[in-house]
C-alpha positions as CSV (number, residue, x, y, z in Angstrom):
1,X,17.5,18.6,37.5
2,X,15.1,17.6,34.7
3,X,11.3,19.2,35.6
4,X,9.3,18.0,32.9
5,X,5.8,19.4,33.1
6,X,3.4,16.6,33.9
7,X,-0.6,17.0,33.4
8,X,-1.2,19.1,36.0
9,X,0.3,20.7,39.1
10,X,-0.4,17.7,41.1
11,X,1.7,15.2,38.5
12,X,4.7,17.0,40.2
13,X,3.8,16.1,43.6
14,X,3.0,12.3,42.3
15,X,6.3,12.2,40.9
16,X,8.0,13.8,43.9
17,X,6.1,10.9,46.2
18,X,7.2,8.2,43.9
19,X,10.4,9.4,44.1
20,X,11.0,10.4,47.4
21,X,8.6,8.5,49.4
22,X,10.2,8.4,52.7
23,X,12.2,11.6,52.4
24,X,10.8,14.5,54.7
25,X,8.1,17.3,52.6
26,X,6.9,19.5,55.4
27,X,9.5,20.0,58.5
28,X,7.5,21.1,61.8
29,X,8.8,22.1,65.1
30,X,6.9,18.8,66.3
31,X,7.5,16.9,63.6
32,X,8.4,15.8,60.3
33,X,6.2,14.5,57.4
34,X,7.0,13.0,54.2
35,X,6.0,12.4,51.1
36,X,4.5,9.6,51.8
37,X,2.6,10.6,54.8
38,X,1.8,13.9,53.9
39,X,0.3,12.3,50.4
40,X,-1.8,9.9,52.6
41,X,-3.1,12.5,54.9
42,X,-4.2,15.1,52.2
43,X,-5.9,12.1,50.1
44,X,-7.7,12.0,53.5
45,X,-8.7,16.2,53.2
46,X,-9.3,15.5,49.7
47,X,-12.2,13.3,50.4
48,X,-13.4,15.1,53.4
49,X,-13.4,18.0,50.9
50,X,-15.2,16.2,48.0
51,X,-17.8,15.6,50.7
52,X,-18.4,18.8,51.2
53,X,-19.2,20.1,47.7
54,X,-15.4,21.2,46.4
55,X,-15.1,20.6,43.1
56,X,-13.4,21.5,39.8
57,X,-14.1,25.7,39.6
58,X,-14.9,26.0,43.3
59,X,-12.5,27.6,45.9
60,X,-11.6,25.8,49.6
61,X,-10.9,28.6,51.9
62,X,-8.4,27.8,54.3
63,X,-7.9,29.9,57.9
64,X,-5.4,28.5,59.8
65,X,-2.5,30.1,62.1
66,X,-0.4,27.0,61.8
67,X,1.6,27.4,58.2
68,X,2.0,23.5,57.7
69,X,-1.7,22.9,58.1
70,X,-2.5,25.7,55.8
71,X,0.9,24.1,53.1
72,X,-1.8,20.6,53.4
73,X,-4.9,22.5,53.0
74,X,-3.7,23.6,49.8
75,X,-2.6,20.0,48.6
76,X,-6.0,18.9,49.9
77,X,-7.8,21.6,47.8
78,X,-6.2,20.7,44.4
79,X,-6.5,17.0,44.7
80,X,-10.6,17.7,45.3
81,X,-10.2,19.5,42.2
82,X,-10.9,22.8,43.8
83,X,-8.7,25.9,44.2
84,X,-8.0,27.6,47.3
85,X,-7.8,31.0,49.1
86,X,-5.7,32.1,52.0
87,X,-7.2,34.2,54.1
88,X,-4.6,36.7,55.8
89,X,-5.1,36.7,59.7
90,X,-3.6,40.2,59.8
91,X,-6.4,41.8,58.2
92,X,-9.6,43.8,60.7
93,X,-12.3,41.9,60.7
94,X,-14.7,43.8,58.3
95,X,-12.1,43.2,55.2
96,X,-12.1,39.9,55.8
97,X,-15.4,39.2,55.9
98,X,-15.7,41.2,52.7
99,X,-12.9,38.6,51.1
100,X,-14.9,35.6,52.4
101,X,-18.8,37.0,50.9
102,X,-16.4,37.9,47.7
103,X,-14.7,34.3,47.1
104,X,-17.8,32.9,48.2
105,X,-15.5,29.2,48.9
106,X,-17.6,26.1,49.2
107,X,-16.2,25.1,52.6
108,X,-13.6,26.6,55.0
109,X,-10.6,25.0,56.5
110,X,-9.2,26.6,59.8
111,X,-9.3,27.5,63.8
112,X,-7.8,30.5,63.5
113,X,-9.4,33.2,65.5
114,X,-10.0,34.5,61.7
115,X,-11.7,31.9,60.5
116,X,-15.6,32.0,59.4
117,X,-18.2,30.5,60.9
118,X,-18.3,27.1,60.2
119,X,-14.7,26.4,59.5
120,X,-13.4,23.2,60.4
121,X,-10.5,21.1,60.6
122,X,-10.9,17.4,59.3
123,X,-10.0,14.4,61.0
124,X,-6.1,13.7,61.1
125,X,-6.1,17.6,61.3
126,X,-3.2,16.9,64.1
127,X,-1.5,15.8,61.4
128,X,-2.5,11.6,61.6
129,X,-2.2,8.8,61.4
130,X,-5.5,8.5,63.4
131,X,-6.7,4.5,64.7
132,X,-7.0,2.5,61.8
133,X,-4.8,4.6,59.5
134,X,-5.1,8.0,57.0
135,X,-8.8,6.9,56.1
136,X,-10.0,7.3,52.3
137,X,-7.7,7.5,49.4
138,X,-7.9,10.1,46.9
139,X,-10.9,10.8,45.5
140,X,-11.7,9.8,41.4
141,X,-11.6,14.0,40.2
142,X,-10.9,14.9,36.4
143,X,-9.8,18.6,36.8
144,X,-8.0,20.4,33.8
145,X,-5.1,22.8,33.3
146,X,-7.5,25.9,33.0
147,X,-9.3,25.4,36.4
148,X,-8.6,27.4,39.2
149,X,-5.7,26.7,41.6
150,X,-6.2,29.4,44.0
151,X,-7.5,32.8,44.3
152,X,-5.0,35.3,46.0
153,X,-5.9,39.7,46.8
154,X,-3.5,42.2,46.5
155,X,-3.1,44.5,49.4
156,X,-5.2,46.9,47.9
157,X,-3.7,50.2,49.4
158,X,-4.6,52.0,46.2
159,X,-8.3,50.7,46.5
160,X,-10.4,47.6,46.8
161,X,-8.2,44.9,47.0
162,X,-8.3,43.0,43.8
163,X,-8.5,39.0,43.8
164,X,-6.1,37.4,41.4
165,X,-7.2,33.6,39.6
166,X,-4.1,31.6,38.8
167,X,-5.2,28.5,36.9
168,X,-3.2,24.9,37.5
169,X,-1.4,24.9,34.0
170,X,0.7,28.1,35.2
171,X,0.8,26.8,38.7
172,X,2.6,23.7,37.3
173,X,4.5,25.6,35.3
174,X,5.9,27.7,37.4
175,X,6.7,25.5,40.1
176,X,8.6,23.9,37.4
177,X,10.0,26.7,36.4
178,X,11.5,28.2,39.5
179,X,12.7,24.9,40.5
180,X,14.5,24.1,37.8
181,X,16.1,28.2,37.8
182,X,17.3,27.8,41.6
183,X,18.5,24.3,40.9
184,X,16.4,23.1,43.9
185,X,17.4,19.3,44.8
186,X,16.0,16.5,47.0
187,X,18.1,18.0,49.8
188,X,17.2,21.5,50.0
189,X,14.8,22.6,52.7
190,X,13.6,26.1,52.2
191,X,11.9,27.9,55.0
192,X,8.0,29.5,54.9
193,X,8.5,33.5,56.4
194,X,5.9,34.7,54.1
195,X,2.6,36.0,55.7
196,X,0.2,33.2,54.6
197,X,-2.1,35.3,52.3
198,X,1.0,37.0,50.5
199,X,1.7,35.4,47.1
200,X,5.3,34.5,47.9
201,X,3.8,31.7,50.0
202,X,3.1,30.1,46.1
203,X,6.6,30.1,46.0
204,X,8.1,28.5,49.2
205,X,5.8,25.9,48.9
206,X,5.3,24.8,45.4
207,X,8.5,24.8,43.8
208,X,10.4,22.7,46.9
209,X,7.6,20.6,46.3
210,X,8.1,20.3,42.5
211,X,11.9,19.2,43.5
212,X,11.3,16.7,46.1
213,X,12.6,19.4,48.7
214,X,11.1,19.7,52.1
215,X,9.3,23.1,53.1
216,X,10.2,24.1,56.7
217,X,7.0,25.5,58.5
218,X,7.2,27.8,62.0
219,X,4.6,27.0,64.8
220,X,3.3,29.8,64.1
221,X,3.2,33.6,61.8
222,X,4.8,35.8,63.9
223,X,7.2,37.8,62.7
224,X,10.7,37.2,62.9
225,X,13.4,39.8,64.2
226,X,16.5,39.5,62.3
227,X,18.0,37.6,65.4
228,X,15.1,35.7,65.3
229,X,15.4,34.6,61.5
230,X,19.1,33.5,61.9
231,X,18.6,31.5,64.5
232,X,15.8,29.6,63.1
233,X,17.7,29.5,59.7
234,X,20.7,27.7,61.8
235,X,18.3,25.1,63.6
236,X,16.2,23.9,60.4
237,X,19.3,23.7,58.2
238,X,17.6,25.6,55.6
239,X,18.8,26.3,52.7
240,X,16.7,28.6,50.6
241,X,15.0,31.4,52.1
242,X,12.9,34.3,50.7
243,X,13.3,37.7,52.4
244,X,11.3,41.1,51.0
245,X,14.2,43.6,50.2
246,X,13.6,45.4,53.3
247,X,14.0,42.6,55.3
248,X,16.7,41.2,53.9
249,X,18.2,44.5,54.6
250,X,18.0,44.0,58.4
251,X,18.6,40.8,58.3
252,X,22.0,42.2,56.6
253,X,22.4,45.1,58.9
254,X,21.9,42.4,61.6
255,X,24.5,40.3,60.7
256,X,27.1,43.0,60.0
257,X,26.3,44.5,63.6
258,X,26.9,41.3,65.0
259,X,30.1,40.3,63.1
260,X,28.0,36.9,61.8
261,X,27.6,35.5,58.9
262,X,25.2,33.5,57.6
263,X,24.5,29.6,58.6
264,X,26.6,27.1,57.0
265,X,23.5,24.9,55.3
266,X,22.1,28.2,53.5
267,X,23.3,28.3,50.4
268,X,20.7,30.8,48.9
269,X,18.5,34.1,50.1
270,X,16.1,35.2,47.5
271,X,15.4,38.5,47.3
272,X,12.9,40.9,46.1
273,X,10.0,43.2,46.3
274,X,11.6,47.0,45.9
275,X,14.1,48.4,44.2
276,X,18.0,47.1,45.4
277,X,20.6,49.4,46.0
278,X,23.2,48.1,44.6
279,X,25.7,49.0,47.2
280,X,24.3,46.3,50.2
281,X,23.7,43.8,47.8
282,X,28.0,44.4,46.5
283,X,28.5,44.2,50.1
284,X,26.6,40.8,50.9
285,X,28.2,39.4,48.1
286,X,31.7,40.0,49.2
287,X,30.8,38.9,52.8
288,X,28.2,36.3,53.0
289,X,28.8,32.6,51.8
290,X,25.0,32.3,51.1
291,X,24.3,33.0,47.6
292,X,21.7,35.8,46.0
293,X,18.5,35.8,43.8
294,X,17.1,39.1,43.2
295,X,13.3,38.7,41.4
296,X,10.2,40.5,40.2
297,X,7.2,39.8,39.4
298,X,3.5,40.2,40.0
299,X,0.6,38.6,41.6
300,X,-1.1,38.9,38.4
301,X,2.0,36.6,36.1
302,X,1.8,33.7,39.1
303,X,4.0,35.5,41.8
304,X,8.3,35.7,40.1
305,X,8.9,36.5,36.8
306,X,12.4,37.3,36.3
307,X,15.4,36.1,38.4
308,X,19.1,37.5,38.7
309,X,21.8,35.0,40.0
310,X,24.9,36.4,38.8
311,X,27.3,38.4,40.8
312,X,27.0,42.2,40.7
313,X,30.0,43.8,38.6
314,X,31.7,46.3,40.2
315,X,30.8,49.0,37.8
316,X,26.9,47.8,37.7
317,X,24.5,50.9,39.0
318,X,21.8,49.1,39.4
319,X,20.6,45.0,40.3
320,X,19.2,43.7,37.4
321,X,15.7,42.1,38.0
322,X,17.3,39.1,35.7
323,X,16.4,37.1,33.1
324,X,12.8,35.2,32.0
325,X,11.9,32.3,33.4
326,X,10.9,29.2,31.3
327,X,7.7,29.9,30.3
328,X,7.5,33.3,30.5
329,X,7.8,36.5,28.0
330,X,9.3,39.8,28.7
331,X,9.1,42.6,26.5
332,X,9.5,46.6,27.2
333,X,6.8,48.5,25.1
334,X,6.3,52.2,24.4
335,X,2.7,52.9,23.2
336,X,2.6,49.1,23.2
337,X,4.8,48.0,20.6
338,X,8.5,46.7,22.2
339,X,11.3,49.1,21.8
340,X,15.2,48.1,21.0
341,X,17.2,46.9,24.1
342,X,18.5,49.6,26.0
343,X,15.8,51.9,25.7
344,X,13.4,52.7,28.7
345,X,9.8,51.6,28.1
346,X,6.8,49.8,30.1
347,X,7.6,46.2,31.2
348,X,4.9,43.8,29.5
349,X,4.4,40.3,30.6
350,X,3.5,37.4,28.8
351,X,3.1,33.5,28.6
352,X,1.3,31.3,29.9
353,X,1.8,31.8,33.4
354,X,-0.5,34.7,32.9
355,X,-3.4,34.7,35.7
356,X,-6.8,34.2,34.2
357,X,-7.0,37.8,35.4
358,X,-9.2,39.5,38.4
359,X,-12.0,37.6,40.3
360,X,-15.7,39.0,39.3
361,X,-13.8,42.4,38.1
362,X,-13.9,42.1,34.1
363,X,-13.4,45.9,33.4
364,X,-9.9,45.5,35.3
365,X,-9.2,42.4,34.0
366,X,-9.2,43.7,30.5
367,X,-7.4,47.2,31.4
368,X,-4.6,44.9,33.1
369,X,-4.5,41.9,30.7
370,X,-4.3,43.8,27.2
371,X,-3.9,41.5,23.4
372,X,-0.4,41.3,22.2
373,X,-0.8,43.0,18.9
374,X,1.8,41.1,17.7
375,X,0.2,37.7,17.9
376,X,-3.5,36.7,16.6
377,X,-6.3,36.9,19.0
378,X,-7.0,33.3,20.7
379,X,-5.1,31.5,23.6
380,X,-3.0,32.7,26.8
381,X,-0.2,33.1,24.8
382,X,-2.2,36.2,23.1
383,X,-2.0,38.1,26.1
384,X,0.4,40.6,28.2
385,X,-0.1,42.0,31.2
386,X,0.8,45.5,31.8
387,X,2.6,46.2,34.5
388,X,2.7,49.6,35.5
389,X,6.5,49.6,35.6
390,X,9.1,51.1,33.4
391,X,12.4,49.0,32.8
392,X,15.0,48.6,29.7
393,X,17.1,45.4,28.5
394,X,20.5,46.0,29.1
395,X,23.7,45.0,26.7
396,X,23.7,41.1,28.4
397,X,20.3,40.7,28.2
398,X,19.2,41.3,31.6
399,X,16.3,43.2,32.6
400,X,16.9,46.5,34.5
401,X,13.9,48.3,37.2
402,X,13.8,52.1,36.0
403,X,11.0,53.2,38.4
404,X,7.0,53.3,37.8
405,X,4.9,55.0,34.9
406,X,2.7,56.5,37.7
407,X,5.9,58.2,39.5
408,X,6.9,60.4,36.4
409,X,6.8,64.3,36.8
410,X,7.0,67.0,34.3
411,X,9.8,69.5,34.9
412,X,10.1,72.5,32.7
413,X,8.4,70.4,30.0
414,X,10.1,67.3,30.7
415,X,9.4,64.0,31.7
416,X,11.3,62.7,34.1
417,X,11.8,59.6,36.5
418,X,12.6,60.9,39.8
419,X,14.2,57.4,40.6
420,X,17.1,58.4,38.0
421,X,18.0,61.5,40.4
422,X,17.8,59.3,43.4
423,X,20.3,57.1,41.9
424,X,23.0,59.6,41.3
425,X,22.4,60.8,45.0
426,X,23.1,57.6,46.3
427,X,26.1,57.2,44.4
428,X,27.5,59.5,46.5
429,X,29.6,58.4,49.2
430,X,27.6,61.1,51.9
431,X,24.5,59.6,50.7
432,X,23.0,56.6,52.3
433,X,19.2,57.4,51.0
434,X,17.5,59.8,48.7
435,X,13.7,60.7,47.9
436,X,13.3,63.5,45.0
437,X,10.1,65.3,44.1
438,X,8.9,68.7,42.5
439,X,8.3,72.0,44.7
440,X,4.8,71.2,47.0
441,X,4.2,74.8,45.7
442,X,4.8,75.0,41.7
443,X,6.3,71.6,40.6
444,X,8.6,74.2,38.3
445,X,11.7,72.9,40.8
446,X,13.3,69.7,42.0
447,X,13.1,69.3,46.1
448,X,15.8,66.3,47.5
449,X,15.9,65.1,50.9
450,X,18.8,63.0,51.8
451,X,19.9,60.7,54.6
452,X,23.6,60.9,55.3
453,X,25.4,58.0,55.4
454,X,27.7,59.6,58.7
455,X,25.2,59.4,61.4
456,X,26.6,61.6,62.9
457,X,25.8,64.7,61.2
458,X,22.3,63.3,60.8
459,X,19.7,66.2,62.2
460,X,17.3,65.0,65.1
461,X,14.6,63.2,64.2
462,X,11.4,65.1,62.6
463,X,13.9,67.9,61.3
464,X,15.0,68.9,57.6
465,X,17.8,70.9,57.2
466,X,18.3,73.0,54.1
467,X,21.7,72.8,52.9
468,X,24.1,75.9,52.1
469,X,27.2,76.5,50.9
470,X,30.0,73.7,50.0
471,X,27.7,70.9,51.9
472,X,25.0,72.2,48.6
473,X,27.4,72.2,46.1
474,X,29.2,68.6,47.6
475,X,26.5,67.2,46.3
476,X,25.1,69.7,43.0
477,X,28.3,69.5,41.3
478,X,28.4,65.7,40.5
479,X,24.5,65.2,39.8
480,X,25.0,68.7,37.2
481,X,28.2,66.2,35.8
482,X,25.7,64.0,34.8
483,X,22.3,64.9,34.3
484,X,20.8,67.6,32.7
485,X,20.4,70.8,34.0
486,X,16.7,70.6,34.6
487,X,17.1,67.3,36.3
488,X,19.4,68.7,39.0
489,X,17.6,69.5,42.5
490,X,18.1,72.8,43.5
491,X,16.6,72.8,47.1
492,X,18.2,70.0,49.2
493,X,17.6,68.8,52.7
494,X,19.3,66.5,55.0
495,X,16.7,64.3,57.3
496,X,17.7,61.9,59.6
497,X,14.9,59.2,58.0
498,X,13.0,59.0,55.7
499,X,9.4,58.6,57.4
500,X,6.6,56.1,55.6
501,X,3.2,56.2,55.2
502,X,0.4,53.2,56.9
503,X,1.4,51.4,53.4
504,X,5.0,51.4,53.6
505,X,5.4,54.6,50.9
506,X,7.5,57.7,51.6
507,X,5.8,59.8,52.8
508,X,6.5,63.2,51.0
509,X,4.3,65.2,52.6
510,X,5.4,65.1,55.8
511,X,8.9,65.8,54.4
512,X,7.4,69.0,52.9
513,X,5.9,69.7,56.2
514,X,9.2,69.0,58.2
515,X,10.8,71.6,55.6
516,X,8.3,74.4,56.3
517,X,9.1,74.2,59.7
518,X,12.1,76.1,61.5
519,X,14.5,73.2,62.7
520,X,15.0,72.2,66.5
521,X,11.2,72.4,67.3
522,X,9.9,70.2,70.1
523,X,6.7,69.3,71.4
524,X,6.9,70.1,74.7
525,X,4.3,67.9,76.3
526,X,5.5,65.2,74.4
527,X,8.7,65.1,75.2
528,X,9.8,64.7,78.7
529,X,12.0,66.9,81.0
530,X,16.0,66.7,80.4
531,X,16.5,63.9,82.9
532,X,17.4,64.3,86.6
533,X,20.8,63.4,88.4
534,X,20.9,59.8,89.1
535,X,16.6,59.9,87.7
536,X,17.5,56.1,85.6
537,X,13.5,56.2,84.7
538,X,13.7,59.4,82.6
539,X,16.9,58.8,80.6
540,X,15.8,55.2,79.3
541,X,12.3,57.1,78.2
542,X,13.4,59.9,76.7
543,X,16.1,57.7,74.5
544,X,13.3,55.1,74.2
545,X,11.2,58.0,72.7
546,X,13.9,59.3,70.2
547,X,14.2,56.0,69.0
548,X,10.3,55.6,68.3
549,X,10.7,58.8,66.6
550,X,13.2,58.1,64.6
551,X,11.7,54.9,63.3
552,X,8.5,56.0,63.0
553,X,9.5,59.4,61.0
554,X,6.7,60.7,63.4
555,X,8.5,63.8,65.7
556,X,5.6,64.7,67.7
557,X,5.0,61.4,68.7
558,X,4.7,61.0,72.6
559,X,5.3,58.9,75.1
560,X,2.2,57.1,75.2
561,X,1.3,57.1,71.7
562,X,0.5,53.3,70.4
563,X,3.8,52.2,68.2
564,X,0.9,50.4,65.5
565,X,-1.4,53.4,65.0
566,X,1.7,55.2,63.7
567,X,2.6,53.0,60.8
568,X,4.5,50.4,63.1
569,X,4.5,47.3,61.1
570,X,7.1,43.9,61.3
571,X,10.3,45.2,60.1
572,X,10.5,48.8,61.7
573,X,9.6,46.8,64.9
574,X,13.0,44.9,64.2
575,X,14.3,48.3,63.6
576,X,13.7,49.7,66.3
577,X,14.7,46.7,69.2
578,X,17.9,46.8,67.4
579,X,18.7,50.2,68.5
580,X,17.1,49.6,71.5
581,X,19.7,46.3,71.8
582,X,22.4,48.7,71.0
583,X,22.1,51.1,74.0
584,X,20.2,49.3,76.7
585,X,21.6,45.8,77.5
586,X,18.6,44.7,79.1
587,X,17.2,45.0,75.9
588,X,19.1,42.0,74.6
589,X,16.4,40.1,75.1
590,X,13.2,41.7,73.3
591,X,11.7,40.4,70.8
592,X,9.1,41.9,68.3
593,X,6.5,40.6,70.3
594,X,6.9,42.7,73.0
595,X,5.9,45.6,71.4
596,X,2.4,44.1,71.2
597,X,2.6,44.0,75.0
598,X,4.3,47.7,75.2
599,X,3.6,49.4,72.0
600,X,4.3,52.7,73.9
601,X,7.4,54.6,74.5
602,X,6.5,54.6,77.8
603,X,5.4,50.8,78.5
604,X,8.6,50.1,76.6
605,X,11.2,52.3,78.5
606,X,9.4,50.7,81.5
607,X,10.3,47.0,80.9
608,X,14.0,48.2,79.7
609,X,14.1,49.7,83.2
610,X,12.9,46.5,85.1
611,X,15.0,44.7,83.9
């Protein structure tokens, strides 16, 4: 399909209303919009907005639970001229009031329980007609290409979160762009999972748009369990989803479980976020009939970069991030200048889908978004953004994910990436996971703690034990095959998980810790007595518990510890109720939400058991 930039972001929409005036744009459990309604109704907002001071350089902050509001909000914004912000319900309350005093928006949209005071939601807000039809038209704005489109944060988790301005030239352009790449048609319908202040809402929304496509919106932004996902996937007839890697991963572990296989409408599952093991993704492909996208990119270069659509040779050790997108400009730099293909370097970004860098934080903005000696000063194309991450071109031009500068060590003098280690352990056919990192105590030695693929000789939960013998050498002799001797780990564990951090990181200290510890310790208060004959309420909590555990990478947790104040999060929720599914059948029916109403091993083991 031909997706000619027009003037600005909006000249795609006009087109795709033109075009498509009475096909559906937004899909809602209650009811369907299109084009030509949904461009009446935010011509409406538009106005309201105008009304209310938004205009061209000004942001419209939008607070709503319900996605398609928040998908019209944002149409609303841009045709007042303004940009908009998303404010992210799953934030405490004092960092979100920090994010509304820092983007300081003219007016708010929203009834969230997280929105400001003085939100509102304007007339038609239940999604019109009202008596007497949509109201004003759109209102007479002149906004250009380098105005702002919207103002999104990053999570932060290294310090403040930093807010990132995308202007309406690259917003246009990318929509454009990733349109065009996934070959998006009038018929597609791709589905909004994304938490609504995470940047991958940009691209469920914009590019279907772009195409004429509808965007499916939940009631709602609760999570979806794997089950959950599939099921709504099969309703909507969607076909284009985007899943983080690790969701995707239990969405895949689901489906193998189950013996499914994805719905017969989906036709694609983009994919991104972490590095891909190769080995899942060689196994979707030679199972699933729904096609994948693997991407990278950054807030900071208007959310996806790069996309890989091919299917993964056989031989291939890693997924390829892909191949530029129209529009953008890939290079891998040492010291800044770009290095042949195949040699490892710093990714470097460039193009005009470029952000106009960080809001009110010019010292970052210029350490992040650095000249391109290679071009004269002047215009976005004289910029790059440094990523942070080290990659290499391979022989068909493909970008390839080596790991990050900032996870480097020094070994005996040399550098190393530890993510080159814990490729060759998962290459082994024992190895389902690996983490690699230097001695706690001297950093002179390589410590790796692996995750056996057999289950069954996993060690209990919150253990590490230090392998000896043949089970050591099993898995020295082929890493010494290939890597230098310096590079080889000579201290190996086996864990049964690898625990996280709050953030979602592994957590290496508590490895270290589970190392220094003899194995087969428990905490005796926390974990109950060795059930009774016949005693149905002990057995389902202390299982319950060793699945928390387990999960959680947390083995002193007890039984009425909260399952969110350990690093519980979304997806080790849908973890955890599958194993739960797989051993209680009362369990069949949970659903991530009921660990907000039993977050304890206890509360837990106790609705398993009433039921």
């Amino acid at each position: 399909m031909s997706t000619a930039i027009e003037a600005d972001v909006l000249g795609l929409w006009d087109r795709s209303v033109r075009a498509h005036a009475a096909a559906p744009a937004l899909v809602t459990p209650d009811r369907v919009l299109t084009y030509r309604d949904a461009d009446r109704l935010t011509d409406a907002w538009a106005a309201d907005l105008v009304g209310r001071g938004a205009v061209p350089g000004r942001l419209v902050g939008l607070a709503f639970t319900d996605p398609a509001r928040t998908v019209l909000g944002m149409l609303a914004a841009l045709k007042a001229g303004a940009g908009f912000t998303v404010l992210d319900d799953r934030l405490p309350a004092a960092a979100r009031a920090e994010l509304v005093r820092r983007t300081a928006a003219v007016v708010w949209l929203g009834d969230g329980h997280h929105a400001p005071d003085g939100a509102h939601v304007p007339a038609d807000g239940g999604y019109g007609p009202p008596d007497g039809g949509y109201g004003p038209t759109r209102p007479a704005v002149v906004a250009t290409g380098a105005d702002v489109a919207y103002v999104l944060f990053t999570s932060g988790s290294t310090g403040r979160p930093k807010g990132t301005v995308v202007e309406r030239d690259a917003l246009g352009r990318f929509a454009a762009a990733v349109a065009e790449r996934l070959e998006l048609t009038p018929g597609d319908r791709w589905l909004q999972v994304a938490s609504l202040g995470f940047d991958v809402l940009i691209e469920e929304v914009f590019p279907a748009l772009a195409a004429g496509a509808a965007v499916v919106c939940r009631a709602d932004t609760a999570a979806l369990d794997a089950e959950e996902l599939h099921t709504a996937l099969a309703r909507t007839g969607t076909t284009v989803v985007e899943l983080s890697t690790q969701y995707w991963l239990e969405y895949a572990r689901w489906l193998d479980g189950s013996g499914a296989s994805t719905p017969d409408a989906l036709r694609l599952v983009v994919v991104g976020g972490e590095r891909m093991d190769p080995r899942p993704y060689r196994a979707w492909q030679a199972r699933q009939s729904a096609a994948l996208a693997h991407v990278y990119g950054l807030t900071e270069c208007t959310v996806s970069s790069t996309f890989y659509t091919g299917r993964l040779p056989a031989d291939a050790e890693e997924v390829p991030l892909g191949t530029a997108l129209r529009d953008v400009e890939i290079s891998v730099r040492r010291d800044g200048r770009p290095v042949p293909d195949g040699e490892s370097g710093e990714i470097h970004i460039g193009g005009p889908l470029l952000a106009r860098g960080f809001l009110d934080d010019e010292a970052a903005t210029a350490r992040r978004f650095v000249p391109d000696p290679d071009r004269g000063p002047g215009g976005a194309d004289a910029r790059l953004y440094v990523t942070g991450d080290l990659g290499r071109i391979d022989a068909e031009g493909q970008l390839v994910f080596l790991g990050r500068v900032d996870d480097q060590v020094k070994i005996r003098g040399h550098r190393l990436e530890p993510a080159r280690v814990e490729r060759a352990l998962c290459e082994l056919a024992q190895v389902d996971q690996a983490v690699v990192f230097p001695d706690p105590e001297t950093a002179t030695a390589l410590w790796a703690f692996t995750v056996p693929a057999d289950a069954a000789v996993a060690p209990l939960p919150g253990e590490a034990v230090r392998l000896t013998g043949a089970e050591r050498d099993a898995l020295v002799a082929p890493l010494a095959a290939q890597l230098p001797d310096w590079a080889v780990p000579r201290v190996l564990y086996r864990v049964a998980v690898l625990p996280k951090s709050p953030h979602g990181k592994i957590d290496k200290r508590l490895l270290a810790a589970w190392a220094a510890r003899p194995a087969a310790t428990r905490d005796p208060v926390a974990d109950p007595a060795p059930a009774a004959a016949g005693d149905e309420q002990a057995e389902p909590l202390r299982t319950v518990l060793e699945f928390f555990r387990e999960v959680l990478g947390a083995p002193a947790l007890g039984p009425d510890d909260n399952f969110f104040d350990h690093g519980g999060q979304s997806l080790l929720a849908m973890r955890l109720l599958t194993r739960l599914r797989g051993s209680f059948p009362a369990a069949t029916g949970l659903r991530a939400s009921a660990l907000f109403a039993s977050p304890t091993p206890r509360l837990l083991a106790e609705a398993v058991a009433a039921d």
